[in-house]
N, C-alpha and C positions, 0 to 999 in steps of 0.2 A: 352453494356454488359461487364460486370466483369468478367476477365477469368481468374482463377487463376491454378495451378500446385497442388499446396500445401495451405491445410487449414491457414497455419500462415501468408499467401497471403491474407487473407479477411479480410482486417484491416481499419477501419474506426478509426481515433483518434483525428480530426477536430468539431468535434458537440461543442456546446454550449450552453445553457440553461440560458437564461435573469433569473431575478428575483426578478422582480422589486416591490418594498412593504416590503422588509425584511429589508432594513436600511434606512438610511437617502438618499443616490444615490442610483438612479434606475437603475445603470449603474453597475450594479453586475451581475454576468455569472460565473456559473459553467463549467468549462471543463470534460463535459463526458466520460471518458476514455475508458467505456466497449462494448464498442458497434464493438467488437470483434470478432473472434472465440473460443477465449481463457476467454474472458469477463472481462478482466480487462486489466490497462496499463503493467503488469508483461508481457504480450506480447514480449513485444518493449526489454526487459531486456533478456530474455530468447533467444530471435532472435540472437540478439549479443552475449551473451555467447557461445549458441553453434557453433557462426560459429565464435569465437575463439577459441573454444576448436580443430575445426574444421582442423583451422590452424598450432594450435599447434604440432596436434598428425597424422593428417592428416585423414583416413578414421574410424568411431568408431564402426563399426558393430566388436562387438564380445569385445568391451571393455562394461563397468560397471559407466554408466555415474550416478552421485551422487550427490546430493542436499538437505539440509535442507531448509524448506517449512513453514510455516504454511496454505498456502492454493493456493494461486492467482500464485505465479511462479511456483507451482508445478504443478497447471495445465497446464500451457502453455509450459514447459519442454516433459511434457508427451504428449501431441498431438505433439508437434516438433518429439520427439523420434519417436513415432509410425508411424508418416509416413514416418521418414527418414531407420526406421528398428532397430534403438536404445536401448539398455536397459537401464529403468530408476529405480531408486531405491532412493524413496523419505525418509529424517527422518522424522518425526511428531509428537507432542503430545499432550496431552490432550487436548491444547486452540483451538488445530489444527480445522478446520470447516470438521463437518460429513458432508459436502454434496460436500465439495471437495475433500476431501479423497476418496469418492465413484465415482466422474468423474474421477480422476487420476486411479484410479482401471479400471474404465473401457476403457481408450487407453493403459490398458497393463501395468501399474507403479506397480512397488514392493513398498513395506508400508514398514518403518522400524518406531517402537513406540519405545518412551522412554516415561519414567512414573516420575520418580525423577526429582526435583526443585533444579536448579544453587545452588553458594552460595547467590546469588540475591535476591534469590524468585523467579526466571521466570524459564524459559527452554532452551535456547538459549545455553549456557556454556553444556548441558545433550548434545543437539542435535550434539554441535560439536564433543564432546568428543563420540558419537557414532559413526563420521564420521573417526575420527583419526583412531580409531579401525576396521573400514572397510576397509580403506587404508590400515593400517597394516596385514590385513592378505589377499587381497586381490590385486592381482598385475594385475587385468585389470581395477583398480576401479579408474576414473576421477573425481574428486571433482571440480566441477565448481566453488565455494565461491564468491557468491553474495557480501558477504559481505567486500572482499577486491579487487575483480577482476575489476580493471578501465574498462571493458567493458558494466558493468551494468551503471556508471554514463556516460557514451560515449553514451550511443544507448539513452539519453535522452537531452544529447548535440546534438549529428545530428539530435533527433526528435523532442522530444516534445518541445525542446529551440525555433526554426525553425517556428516550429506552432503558438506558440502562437506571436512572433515576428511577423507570418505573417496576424495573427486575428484581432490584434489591433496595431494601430499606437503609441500607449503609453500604459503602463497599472500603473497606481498609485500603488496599493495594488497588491501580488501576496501573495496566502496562498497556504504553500504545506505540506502536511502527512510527518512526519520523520520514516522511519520505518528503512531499511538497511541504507536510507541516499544515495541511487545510483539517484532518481528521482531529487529531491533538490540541488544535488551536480554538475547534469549535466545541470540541469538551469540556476542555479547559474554562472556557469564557462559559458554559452553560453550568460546571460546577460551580464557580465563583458566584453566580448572581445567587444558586441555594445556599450558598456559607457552608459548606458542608465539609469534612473534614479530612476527605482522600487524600492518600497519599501517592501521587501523581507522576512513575515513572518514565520517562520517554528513553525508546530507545531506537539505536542508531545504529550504522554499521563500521565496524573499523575502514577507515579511509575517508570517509566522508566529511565534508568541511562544515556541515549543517551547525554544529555545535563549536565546534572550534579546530578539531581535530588534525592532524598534517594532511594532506590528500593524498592518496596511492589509489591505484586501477583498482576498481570493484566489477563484479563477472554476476551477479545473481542483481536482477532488476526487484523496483519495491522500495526500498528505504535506501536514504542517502543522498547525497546530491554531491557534486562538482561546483557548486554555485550555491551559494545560502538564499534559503526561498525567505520572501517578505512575510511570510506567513509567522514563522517563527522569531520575528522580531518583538522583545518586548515580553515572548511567552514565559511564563511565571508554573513552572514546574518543581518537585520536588529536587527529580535525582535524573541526569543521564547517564544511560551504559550505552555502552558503544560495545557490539557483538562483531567476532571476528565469523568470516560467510562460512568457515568452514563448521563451526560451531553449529550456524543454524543448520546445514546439512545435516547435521547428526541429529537434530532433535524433530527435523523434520520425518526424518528416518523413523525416531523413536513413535512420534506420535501413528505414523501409517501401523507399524508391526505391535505395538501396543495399545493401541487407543483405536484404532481401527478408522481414524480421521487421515485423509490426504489433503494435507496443508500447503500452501505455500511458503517461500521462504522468509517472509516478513511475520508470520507465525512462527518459525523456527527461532527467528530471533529473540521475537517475546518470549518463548517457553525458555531460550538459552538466559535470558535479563531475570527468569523469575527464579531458574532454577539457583541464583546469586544470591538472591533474596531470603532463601530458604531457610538461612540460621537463625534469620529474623521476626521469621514470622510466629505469631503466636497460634494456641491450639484453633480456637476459633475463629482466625481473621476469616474474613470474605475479600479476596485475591480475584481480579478477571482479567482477562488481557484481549485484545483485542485481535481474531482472527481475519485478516482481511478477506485474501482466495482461496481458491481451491489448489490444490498440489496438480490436478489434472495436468495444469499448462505446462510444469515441471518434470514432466516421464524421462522428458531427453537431456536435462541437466543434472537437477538437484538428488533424482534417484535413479541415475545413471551414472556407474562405478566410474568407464572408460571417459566419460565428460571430468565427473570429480577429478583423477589422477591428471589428466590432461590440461585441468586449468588451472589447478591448485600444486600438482607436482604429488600427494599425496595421495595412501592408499585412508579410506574411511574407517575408522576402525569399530569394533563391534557397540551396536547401539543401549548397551547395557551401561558405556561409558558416556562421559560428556568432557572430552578432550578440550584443551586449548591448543593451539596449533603447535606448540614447542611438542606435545606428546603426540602428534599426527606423523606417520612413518612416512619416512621423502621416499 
């Protein structure tokens, strides 16, 4: 029997999912990360923050704990709160997933919307500059900041580095989602200290400035930023692909009607960065990527025709393909 105290106790982050038939080795495995309370790896990030915060300030009942979100850490923040007695108060905006905003509502998270686009195109630079301005007038308000606080790439140093070192003996290929850069950053530094010989893909979404990339409007939340997180400063990776969103749509697609996983779209992306990889690989490599969420939160986007055509201009075309957007029909 599993006995936990606290819901952020029920953490399963071990699964793996073979998937053999998608490349040239059949020795490819997804690492399922949602199989959570929270549903996704923002878990493991949210755990550590707040019991840094923890540390810092000592007890948080009756302070204003604060977070920009687009969806996965802001729910795991808001179940932590709520059973520790916390007040959470999430930013969010438009790319933000309606069906996580509505679980963060219901353990009791206050919604803060911003509407206006960075000088980027994204939202990221609004979200912050929301946060500045709570801080400034509000003197119980704790800004966790995922996006520079070493405890987000920490809690995936002692975890998930740990895990997959203990799954496989070797792993050739490793593909991991760039969004904050806290997931990638803590692998990274955990593979380095074994010496160990992965070849260490990040991947990113076309528009995003994380990497270097020109910025344009991104619509699927998860990877990418408007703003390069400190996280990935300095990171010592192999190779970046930068996936275009329509891309992951399809392979998100692919993986529900073949593989019988509903992914989300920073999974899409990975299966889109590995399926690149594929001339490359040999009979035997050991290939994993990293799945963060569930596709759940995605019903009304990512596998929702009338969303795709409507955001993208494009019809989806049949998931037996893996199109670049020049081959997607306007």
């Amino acid at each position: 029997m599993t006995l936990a105290v606290r819901p952020e106790e029920l953490t399963t982050f071990d699964p793996y999912l073979q998937l053999p038939g998608v490349v040239y080795t059949d020795e490819l495995y997804l690492k399922v990360e949602h199989l959570n309370t929270a549903g996704s790896v923002k878990m493991k990030a949210a755990r550590y923050l707040i019991s840094d915060a923890e540390k810092k300030h000592g007890d948080l009942s009756g302070r204003l704990i604060i977070e920009s979100s687009s969806g996965n850490l802001g729910i795991a923040l808001a179940m932590i709160c709520a059973a520790r007695n916390y007040k959470f108060r999430c930013v969010v905006d438009p790319n933000s997933n309606v069906a996580a905003i509505a679980e963060m509502q219901a353990y009791g998270a206050e919604i803060h919307r911003v509407c206006d686009r960075d000088e980027n195109g994204g939202y990221l630079g609004t979200r912050l500059a929301a946060i500045d301005q709570i801080i400034a007038t509000d003197s119980t308000a704790i800004w966790l900041n995922q996006y520079q606080n070493p405890s987000n790439p920490i809690a995936h140093m002692a975890l998930t580095g740990p895990e997959l070192a203990a799954a496989f003996h070797h792993i050739d290929y490793l593909f991991i989602g760039v969004g904050t850069g806290g997931t990638i950053r803590g692998v990274v530094d955990y593979l380095s200290r074994l010496g160990t010989a992965t070849t260490v893909v990040a991947v990113d979404t076309v528009g995003s400035v994380t990497f270097g990339d020109d910025p344009a409007p991104r619509y699927i939340p998860g990877l990418g930023t408007s703003r390069r997180p400190g996280h990935v400063q300095g990171l010592d990776v192999d190779n970046i692909e930068l996936v275009d969103e329509l891309a992951a749509v399809v392979e998100c697609r692919r993986l529900a009607r073949e593989h019988g996983l509903l992914a989300g779209g920073s999974t899409g992306s990975v299966m889109a960065a590995i399926r690149r990889y594929d001339s490359g690989f040999k009979k035997h490599d050991v290939v994993v990527g990293i799945s963060p969420d569930s596709g759940q939160r995605y019903l009304n986007t990512i596998f929702d025709d009338c969303w795709v055509a409507t955001t993208f201009g494009a019809v989806v075309p049949s998931v037996s393909a893996t199109p670049t957007r020049n081959e997607l029909q306007p």
